[in-house]
VEXNUDREN-807063 format. One line per field, with one value per residue (C-alpha): residue in one letter; x, y, z. Coordinates in nm, 2 decimals. Example, Ala and Ser with C-alpha at 12.3 -4.5 7.8 and 13.67 -1.06 7.14 Angstrom:
res a s;
u 1.23 1.37;
v -0.45 -0.11;
w 0.78 0.71;
***
This chain:
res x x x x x x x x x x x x x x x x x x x x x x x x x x x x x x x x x x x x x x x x x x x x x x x x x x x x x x x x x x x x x x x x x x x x x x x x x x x x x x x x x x x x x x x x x x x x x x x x x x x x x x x x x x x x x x x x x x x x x x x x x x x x x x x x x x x x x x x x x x x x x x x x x x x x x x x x x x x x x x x x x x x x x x x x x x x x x x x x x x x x x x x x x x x x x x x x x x x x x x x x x x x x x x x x x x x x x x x x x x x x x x x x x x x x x x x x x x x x x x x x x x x x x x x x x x x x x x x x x x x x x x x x x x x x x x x x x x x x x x x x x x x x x x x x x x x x x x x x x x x x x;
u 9.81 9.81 9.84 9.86 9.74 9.84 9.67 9.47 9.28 9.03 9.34 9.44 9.06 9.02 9.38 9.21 8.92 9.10 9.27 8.94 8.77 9.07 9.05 9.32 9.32 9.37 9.42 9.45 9.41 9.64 9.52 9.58 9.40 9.05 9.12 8.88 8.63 8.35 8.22 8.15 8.52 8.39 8.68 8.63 8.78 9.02 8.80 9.05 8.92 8.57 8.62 8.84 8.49 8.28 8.44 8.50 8.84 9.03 9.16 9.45 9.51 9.86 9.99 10.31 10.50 10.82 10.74 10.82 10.49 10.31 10.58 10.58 10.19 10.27 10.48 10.20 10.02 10.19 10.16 10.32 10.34 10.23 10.06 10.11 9.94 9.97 9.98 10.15 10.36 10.75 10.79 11.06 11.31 11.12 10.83 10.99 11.11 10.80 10.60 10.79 10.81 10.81 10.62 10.52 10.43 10.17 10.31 10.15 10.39 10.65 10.98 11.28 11.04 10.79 10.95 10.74 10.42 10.25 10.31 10.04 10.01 10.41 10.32 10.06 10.25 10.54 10.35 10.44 10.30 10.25 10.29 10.17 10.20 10.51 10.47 10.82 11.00 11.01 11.30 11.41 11.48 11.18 11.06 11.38 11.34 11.36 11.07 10.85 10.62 10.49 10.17 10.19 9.88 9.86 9.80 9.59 9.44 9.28 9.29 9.47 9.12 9.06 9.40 9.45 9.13 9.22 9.61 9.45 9.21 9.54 9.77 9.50 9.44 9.85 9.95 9.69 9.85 10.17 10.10 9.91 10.28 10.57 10.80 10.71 10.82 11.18 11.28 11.47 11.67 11.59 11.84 11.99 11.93 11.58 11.52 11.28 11.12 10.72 10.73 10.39 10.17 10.16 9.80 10.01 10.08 9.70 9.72 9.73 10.01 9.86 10.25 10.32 10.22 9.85 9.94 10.11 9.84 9.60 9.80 9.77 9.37 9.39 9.66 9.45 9.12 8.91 9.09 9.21 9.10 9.33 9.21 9.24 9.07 8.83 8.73 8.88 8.64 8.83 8.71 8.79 8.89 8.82 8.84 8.94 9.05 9.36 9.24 9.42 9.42 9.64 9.67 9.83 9.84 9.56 9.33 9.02 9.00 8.63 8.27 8.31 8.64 8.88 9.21 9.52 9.84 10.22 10.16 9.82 9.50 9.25 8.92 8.77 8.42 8.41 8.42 8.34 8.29 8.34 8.08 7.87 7.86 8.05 7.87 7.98 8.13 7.85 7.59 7.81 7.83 7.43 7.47 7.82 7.94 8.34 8.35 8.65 8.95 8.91 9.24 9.23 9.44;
v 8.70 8.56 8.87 8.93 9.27 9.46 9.80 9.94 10.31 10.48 10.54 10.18 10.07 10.18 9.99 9.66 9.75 9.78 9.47 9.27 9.46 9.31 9.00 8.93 8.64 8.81 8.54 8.71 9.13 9.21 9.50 9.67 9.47 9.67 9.99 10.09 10.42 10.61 10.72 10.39 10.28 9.91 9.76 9.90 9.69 9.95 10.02 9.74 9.50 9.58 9.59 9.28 9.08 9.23 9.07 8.77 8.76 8.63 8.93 8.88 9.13 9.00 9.29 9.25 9.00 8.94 8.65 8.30 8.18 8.48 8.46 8.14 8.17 8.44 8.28 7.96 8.14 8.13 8.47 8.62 8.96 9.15 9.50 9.72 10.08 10.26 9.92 10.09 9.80 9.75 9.42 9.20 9.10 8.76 8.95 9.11 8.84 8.59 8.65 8.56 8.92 9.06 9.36 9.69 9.96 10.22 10.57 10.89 11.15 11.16 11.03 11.10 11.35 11.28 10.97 10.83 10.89 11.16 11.27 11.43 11.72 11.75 11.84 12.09 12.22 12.28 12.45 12.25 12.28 11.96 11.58 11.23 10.86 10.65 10.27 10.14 9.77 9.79 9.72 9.75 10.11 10.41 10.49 10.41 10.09 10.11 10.33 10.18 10.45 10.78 11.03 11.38 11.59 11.96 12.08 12.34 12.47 12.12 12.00 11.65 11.48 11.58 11.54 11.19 11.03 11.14 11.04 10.71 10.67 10.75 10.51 10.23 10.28 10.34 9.95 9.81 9.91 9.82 9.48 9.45 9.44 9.45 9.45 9.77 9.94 9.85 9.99 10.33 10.34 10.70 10.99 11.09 11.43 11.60 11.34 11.48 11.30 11.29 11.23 11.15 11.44 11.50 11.64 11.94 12.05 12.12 12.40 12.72 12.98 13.26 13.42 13.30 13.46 13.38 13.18 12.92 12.91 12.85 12.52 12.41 12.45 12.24 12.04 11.88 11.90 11.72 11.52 11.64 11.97 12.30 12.43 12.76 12.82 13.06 13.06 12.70 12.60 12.42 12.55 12.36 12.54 12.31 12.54 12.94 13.22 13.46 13.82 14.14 14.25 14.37 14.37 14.22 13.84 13.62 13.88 13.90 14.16 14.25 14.09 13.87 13.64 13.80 13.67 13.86 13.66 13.73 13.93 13.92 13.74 13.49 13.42 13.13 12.98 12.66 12.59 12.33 12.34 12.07 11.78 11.99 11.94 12.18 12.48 12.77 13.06 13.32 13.05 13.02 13.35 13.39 13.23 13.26 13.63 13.66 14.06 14.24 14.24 13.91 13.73 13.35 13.09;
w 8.62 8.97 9.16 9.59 9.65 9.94 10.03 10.31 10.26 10.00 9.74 9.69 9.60 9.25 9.18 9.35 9.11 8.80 8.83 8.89 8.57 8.38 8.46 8.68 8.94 9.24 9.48 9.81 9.95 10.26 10.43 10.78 11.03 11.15 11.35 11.63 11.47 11.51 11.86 11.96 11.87 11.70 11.49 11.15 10.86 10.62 10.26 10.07 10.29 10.22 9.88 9.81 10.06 9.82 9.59 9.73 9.78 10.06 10.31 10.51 10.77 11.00 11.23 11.06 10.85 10.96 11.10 10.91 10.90 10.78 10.49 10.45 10.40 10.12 9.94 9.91 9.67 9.40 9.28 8.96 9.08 9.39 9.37 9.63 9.74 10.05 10.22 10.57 10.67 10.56 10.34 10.46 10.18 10.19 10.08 9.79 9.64 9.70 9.37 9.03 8.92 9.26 9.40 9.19 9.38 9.24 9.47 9.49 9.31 9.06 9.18 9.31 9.47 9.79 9.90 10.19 10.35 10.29 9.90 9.83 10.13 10.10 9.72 9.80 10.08 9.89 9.66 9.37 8.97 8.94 9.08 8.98 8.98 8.96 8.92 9.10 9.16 9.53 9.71 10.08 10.06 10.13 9.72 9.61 9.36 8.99 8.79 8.51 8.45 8.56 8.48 8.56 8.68 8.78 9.11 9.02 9.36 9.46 9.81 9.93 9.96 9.55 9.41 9.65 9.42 9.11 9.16 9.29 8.92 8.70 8.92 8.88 8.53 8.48 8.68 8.46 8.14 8.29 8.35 8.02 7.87 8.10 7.84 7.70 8.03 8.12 8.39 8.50 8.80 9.02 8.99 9.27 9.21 9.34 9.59 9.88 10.16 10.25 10.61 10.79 10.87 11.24 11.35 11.46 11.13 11.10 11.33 11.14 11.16 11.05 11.10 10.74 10.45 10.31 10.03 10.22 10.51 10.21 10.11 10.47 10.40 10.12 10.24 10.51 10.38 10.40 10.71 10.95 10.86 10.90 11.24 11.42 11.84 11.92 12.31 12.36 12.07 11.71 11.41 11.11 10.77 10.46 10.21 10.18 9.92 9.96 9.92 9.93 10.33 10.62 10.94 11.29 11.18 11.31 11.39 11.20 11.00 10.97 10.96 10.72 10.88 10.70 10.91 10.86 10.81 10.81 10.49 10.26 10.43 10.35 10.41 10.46 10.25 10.45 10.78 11.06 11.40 11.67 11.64 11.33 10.98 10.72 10.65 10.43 10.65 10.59 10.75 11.03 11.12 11.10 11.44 11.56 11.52 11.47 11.48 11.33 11.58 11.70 11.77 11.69 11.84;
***
């Protein structure tokens, strides 16, 4: 097929990939245009448009396209289908209805559920079983077009960064078998029942309340690990938690609870095994306090 594709971060790659390794003409990548990064803030192009250079593919990166032309320019390429993932930009009716089979969307959990942005920490955060992949028509509403087919994977205790790249290898593999035969997935319209919404993470969520109980702070750690990282404030300083067990403790809730950083939360505690601090690379917790001592009865912010 003569396919547009239109994605921007890490996730969308391996469904850019797949479609190359089977053979499919893809005849332009639209990507978010380069984003300052990095601490001398150059313009750093998003990992599709990397990706579709390295493979020699023409990248288009228009701020938005709503405009005629930038439609207009869309719609001269002939394309049979477009193939959508974690693009970030709303497509215009237009848009929709440019490539002869229109747009298929490969999105990061199993609808009705996680709608939006962020499907993948809303999942963990939730604390749910299980999620997936859903390959949808998309339409003009948020998630809601017509389903042609879904893979389920447990949860199972991984954080956003690990479940987000294996979500990303079944939803590539899954829109290639798709469009291998698209008859032998007709479509199923969403019910209306168990609809949820994924709204964007804001970086405030990654401050932890240690007034909840310790197995939902522990979802938070996973939920924002690797980026932007769970955080908690000792003496004005950020200490990033990437990963960290429950264990059976009490006390007042965010005050450590011995030696070892055992933090007491709204009931139960946990203890975290990874940990960052500002400007420093990721060090297990036992190596960071060989040379940062958090006593017992220390109160975090």
């Amino acid at each position: 097929m003569r396919i547009i594709f239109m994605g921007t971060p890490d996730f969308a790659v391996p469904t850019l990939e797949a479609l190359v390794a089977a053979g499919h003409e893809v005849v332009a990548a639209y990507s978010q245009p380069p984003r300052p990064a990095g601490r001398g803030k150059k313009l750093q192009p998003s990992p599709v448009h990397l990706a579709a250079e390295a493979h020699g593919i023409e990248v288009r990166t228009p701020v938005s396209l709503k405009g005629a032309d930038d439609q207009a320019a869309l719609a001269a390429l002939g394309a049979d289908v477009a193939v959508v993932a974690a693009y970030g930009l709303i497509l215009p009716q237009a848009v929709l209805d440019a490539p002869k089979l229109g747009c298929l969307n490969v999105h990061g959990s199993i609808l009705p559920r996680w709608r939006g942005a962020a499907p993948v920490q809303r999942a963990i955060l939730a604390g749910d079983e299980s999620t997936g992949v859903t390959i949808m028509q998309m339409e003009r509403g948020l998630d809601t077009g017509p389903m042609l087919a879904k893979v389920e994977t447990p949860v199972d205790g991984k954080t956003a960064g690990e479940l987000t790249a294996e979500l990303a290898g079944k939803g590539a593999a899954l829109m290639v078998q798709v469009l291998s035969d698209l008859s032998a997935f007709p479509v199923e319209v969403q019910p209306e029942e168990g609809v949820t919404y994924a709204h964007k993470i804001d970086k405030a969520e990654s401050r932890l309340d240690f007034s909840r109980d310790a197995l939902n702070v522990e979802r938070q750690v996973r939920a924002f690990a690797p980026a932007p990282g769970a955080f908690f404030e000792l003496e004005g300083e950020r200490y990033r938690v990437l990963a960290a067990d429950v264990v059976d403790a009490a006390g007042e809730a965010g005050v450590t609870q011995d030696d070892a950083l055992t933090i007491a939360c709204g009931s139960g505690a946990i203890r975290p095994t990874l940990i960052q601090r500002a400007g420093r690379p990721a060090m297990d917790t036992a190596s960071l306090l060989r040379g940062r001592s958090i006593p017992a009865g220390t109160r975090l912010g």
